[in-house]
C-alpha positions in Angstrom: -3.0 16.1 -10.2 -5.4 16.1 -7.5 -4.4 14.4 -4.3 -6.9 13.8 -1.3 -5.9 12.7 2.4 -8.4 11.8 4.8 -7.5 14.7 7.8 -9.1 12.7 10.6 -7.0 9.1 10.2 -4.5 7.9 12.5 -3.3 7.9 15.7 -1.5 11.2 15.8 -4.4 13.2 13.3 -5.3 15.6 13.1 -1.7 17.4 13.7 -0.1 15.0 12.2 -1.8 14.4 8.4 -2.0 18.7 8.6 1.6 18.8 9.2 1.9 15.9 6.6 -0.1 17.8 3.6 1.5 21.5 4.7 4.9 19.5 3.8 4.1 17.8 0.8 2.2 21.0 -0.4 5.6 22.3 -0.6 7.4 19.7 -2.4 4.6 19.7 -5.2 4.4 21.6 -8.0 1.5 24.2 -7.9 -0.3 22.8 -10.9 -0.9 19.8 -8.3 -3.6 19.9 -5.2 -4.5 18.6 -2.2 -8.0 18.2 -1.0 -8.1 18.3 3.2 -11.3 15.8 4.1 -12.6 16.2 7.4 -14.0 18.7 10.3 -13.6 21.9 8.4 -13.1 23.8 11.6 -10.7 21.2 12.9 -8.5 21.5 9.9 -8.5 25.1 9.8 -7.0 25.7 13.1 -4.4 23.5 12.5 -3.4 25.4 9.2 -3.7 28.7 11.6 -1.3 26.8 13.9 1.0 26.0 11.5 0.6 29.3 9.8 0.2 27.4 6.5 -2.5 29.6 4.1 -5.9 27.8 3.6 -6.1 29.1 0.1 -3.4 26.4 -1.1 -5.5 23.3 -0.2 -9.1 22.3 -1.4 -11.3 21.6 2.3 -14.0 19.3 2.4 -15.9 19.3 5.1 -17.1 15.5 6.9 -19.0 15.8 10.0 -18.1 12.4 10.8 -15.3 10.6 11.7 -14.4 6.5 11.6 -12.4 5.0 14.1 -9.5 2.8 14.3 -11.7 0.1 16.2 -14.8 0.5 13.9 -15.9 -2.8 12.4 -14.5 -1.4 8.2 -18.3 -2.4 6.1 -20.7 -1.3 8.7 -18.8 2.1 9.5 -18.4 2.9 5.5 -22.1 1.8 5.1 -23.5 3.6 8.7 -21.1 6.5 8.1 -21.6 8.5 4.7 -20.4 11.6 5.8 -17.2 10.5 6.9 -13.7 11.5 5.7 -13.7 8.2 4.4 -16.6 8.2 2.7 -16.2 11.3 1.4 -12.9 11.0 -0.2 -14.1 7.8 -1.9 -17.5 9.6 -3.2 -14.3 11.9 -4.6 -12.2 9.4 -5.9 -15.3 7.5 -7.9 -16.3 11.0 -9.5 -12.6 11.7 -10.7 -12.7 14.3 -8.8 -9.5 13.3 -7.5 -6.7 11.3 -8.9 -5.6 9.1 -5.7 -6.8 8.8 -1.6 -4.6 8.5 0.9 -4.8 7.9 4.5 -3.9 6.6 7.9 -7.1 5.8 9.7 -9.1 2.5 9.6 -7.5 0.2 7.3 -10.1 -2.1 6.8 -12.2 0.7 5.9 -10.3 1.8 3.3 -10.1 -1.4 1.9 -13.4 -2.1 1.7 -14.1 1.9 0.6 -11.7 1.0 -2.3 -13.7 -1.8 -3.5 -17.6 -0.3 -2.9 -16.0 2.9 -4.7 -14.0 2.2 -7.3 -14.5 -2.1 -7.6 -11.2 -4.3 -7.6 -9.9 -4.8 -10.9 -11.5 -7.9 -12.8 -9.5 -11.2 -12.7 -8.2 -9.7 -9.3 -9.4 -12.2 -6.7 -8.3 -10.3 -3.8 -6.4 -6.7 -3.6 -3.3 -6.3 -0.9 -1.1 -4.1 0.6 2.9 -4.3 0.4 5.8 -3.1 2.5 9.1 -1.6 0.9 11.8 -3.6 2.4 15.6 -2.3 2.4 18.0 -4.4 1.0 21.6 -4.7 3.0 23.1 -3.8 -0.5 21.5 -0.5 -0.5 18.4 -1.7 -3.2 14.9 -2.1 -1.9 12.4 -5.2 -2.2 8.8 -5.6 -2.2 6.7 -7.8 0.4 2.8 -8.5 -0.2 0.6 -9.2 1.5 1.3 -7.7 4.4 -2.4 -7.3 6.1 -5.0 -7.3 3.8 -5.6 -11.0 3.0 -4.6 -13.2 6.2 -5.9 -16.5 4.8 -4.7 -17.0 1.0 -5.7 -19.8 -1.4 -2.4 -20.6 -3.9 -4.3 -18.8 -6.7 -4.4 -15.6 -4.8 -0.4 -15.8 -3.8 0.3 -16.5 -7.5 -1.8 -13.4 -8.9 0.1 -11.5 -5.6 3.1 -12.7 -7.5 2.1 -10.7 -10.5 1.1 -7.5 -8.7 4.2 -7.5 -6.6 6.6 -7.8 -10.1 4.4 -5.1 -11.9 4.4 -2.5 -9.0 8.1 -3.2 -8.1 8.7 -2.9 -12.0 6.5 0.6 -13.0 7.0 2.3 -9.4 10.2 1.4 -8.3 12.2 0.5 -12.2 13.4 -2.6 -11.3 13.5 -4.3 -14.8 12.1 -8.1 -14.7 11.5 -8.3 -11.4 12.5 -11.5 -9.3 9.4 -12.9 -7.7 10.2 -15.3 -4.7 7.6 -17.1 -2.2 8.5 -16.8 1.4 8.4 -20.3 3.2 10.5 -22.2 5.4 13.1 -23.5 3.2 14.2 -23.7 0.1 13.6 -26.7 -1.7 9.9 -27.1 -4.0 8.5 -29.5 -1.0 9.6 -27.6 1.7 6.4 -25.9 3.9 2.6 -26.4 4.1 -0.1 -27.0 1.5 -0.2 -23.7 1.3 2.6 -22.8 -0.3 3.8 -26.4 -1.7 0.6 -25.8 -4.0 1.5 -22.1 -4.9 4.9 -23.2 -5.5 3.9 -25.5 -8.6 1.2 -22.9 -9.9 4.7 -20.4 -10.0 7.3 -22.6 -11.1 6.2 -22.7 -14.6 5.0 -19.1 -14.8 5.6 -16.8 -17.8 3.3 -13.9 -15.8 6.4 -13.2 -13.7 10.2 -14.1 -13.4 10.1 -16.6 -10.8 13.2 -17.6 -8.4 11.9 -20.0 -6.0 11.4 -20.4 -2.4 13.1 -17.7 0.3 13.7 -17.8 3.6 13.0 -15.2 6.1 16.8 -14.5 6.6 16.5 -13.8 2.6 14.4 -10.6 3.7 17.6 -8.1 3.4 19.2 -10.1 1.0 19.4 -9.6 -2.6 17.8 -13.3 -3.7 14.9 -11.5 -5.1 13.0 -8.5 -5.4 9.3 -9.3 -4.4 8.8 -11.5 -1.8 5.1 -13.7 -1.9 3.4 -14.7 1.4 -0.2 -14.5 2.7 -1.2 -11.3 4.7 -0.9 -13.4 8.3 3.0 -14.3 8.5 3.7 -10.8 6.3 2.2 -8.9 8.7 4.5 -10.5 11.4 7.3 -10.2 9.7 6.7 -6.6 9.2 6.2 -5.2 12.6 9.0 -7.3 14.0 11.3 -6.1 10.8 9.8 -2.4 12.3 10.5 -3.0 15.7 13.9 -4.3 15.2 14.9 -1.4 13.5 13.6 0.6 16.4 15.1 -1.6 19.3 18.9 -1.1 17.4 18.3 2.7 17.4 17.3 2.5 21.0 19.8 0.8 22.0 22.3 3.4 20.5 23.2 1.2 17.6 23.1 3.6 14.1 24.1 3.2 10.7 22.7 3.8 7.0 20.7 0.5 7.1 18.7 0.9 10.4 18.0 4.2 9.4 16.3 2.7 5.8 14.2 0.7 8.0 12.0 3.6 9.4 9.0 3.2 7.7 8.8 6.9 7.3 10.6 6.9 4.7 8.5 5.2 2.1 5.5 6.9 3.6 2.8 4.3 2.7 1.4 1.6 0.1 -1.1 1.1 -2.3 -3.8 -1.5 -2.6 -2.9 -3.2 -5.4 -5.6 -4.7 -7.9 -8.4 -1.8 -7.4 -8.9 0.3 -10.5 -7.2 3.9 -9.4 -5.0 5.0 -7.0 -5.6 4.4 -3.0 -3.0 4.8 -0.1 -2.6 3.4 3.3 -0.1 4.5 5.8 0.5 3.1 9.4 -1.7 4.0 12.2 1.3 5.6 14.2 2.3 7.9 11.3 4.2 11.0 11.9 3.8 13.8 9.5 7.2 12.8 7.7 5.4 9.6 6.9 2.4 11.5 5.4 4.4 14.0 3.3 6.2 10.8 1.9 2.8 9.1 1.1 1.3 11.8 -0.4 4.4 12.1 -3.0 4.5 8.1 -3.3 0.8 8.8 -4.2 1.8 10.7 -7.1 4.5 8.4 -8.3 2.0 5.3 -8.6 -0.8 7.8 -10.8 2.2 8.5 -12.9 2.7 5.5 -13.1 -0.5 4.3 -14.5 -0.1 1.3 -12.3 -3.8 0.2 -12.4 -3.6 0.4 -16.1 -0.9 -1.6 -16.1 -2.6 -4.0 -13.8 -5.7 -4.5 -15.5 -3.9 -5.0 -18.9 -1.9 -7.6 -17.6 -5.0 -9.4 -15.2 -6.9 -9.3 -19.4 -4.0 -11.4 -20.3 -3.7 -13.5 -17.4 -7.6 -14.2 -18.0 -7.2 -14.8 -21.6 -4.3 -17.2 -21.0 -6.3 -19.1 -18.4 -9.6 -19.4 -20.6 -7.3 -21.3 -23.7 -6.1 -23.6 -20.9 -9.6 -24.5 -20.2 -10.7 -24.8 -24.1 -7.9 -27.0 -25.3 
């Protein structure tokens, strides 16, 4: 399997995706490989500095560089020869199996779709956040960033992505799909998710359980949790910083620890037709090793195969609706 990793993405690259791939290098087998994008020079000192051999990676070099701050369609489009870019122009040849990196989000959402085109039926693709149970299991949360402002159609399909990539990725059998809101009862919260509440109720895409509350998070009422990017996103960095404010505070058991986001690394875009991986902004190289081997589970996994056979299905099932 071929694995690339934009070099120059994050707040703490170059050292820390170098130290990230010299890590995983070791963890995978050596029929496996991981291509370095970015300032050829740049990348080779840092192997030098970690006396790491250049000969076990695949460098390409990008001249250029996007930024955190750089608006995502207009730096992809002004910005060929980027690591991003690159790695994309990569990804659509087959010359590698899967992307990964911690740079410009929005770039590498929108890279995702000019490269390798979201998955058809898939309205919009999103991003999820593995979530520690206080049991010791693990849920899913989607969207967490990608699509602040949701229509009910779009949480529903988010419902069928969460169930297949918490099923194929994680082997949770039938899944549990829950939709986060502010109580439990069917008209409990806005239009929002009122309306996305009766498209699910009925469902035979997914094994719906209802509402959840946000105090459900660590619980074990379901195992993928529904919301729009906008109050996942919240809930995610104060989940994150929680964790971090206990640890600080001297507090220091098996379930903080699980909440370090290190530990799961990154998360794929779900609905695009291969394998793309996004990691926080403030990732160390711990969290890059674990991304890059999360990478490799989800192309075992043939999770985008999976997806699009389901989102035929799904289209097939809607298009008889409309005929009878």
């Amino acid at each position: 399997m071929n694995i690339g990793i934009d070099i120059m993405g994050g707040d703490f690259a170059p050292a820390a995706t170098i130290s990230g791939a010299i890590n995983a290098r070791k963890e995978l087998p050596k029929s496996d490989h991981i291509f370095l994008f970015g300032d050829k020079d740049i990348i080779l000192e840092g192997l030098a500095a970690e006396k790491a051999d250049p000969a076990g990676f695949e460098i390409i070099h990008a001249e250029e560089t996007i930024g955190m701050g750089e608006h995502p369609t207009k730096a992809i489009s002004q910005k060929p020869n980027s690591s991003i870019s690159i790695g994309f122009k990569f990804l659509k040849k087959n010359k590698i199996d899967a992307f990964t990196g911690a740079g410009n989000t929005g770039a590498m959402l929108v890279g995702s779709i000019f490269s390798v085109n979201t998955i058809q039926g898939v309205i919009r693709p999103c991003i999820t956040s593995t979530i520690p149970k206080e049991n010791g299991n693990v849920g899913i949360l989607l969207d967490v960033g990608a699509v602040p402002d949701c229509r009910p159609d779009v949480l529903y399909q988010f419902g069928i992505l969460g169930s297949l990539y918490a099923q194929y990725v994680y082997n949770i059998k039938n899944p549990r799909v829950a939709l986060l809101n502010i109580g439990e009862e069917e008209e409990k919260g806005n239009l929002l998710t009122q309306s996305t509440y009766r498209l699910m109720k009925d469902t035979k895409d997914f094994n719906f359980v209802g509402n959840v509350e946000g105090r459900d998070l660590f619980a074990d009422t379901a195992d993928v949790i529904v919301c729009d990017g906008f109050s996942g996103n919240i809930a995610l960095k104060q989940i994150e910083e929680i964790g971090r404010m206990m640890i600080r505070r001297g507090f220091s058991d098996n379930f903080l620890k699980r909440l370090n986001y290190e530990l799961y690394g990154g998360t794929p875009i779900l609905g695009i037709n291969s394998t793309v991986m996004i990691a926080h902004g403030i990732s160390s190289a711990t969290a890059i090793k674990n991304m890059i081997l999360l990478a490799k589970d989800v192309h075992k996994a043939k999770l985008s195969k999976k997806i699009r056979t389901a989102m035929a299905h799904y289209i097939n099932a809607r298009e008889k609706e409309i005929s009878s």
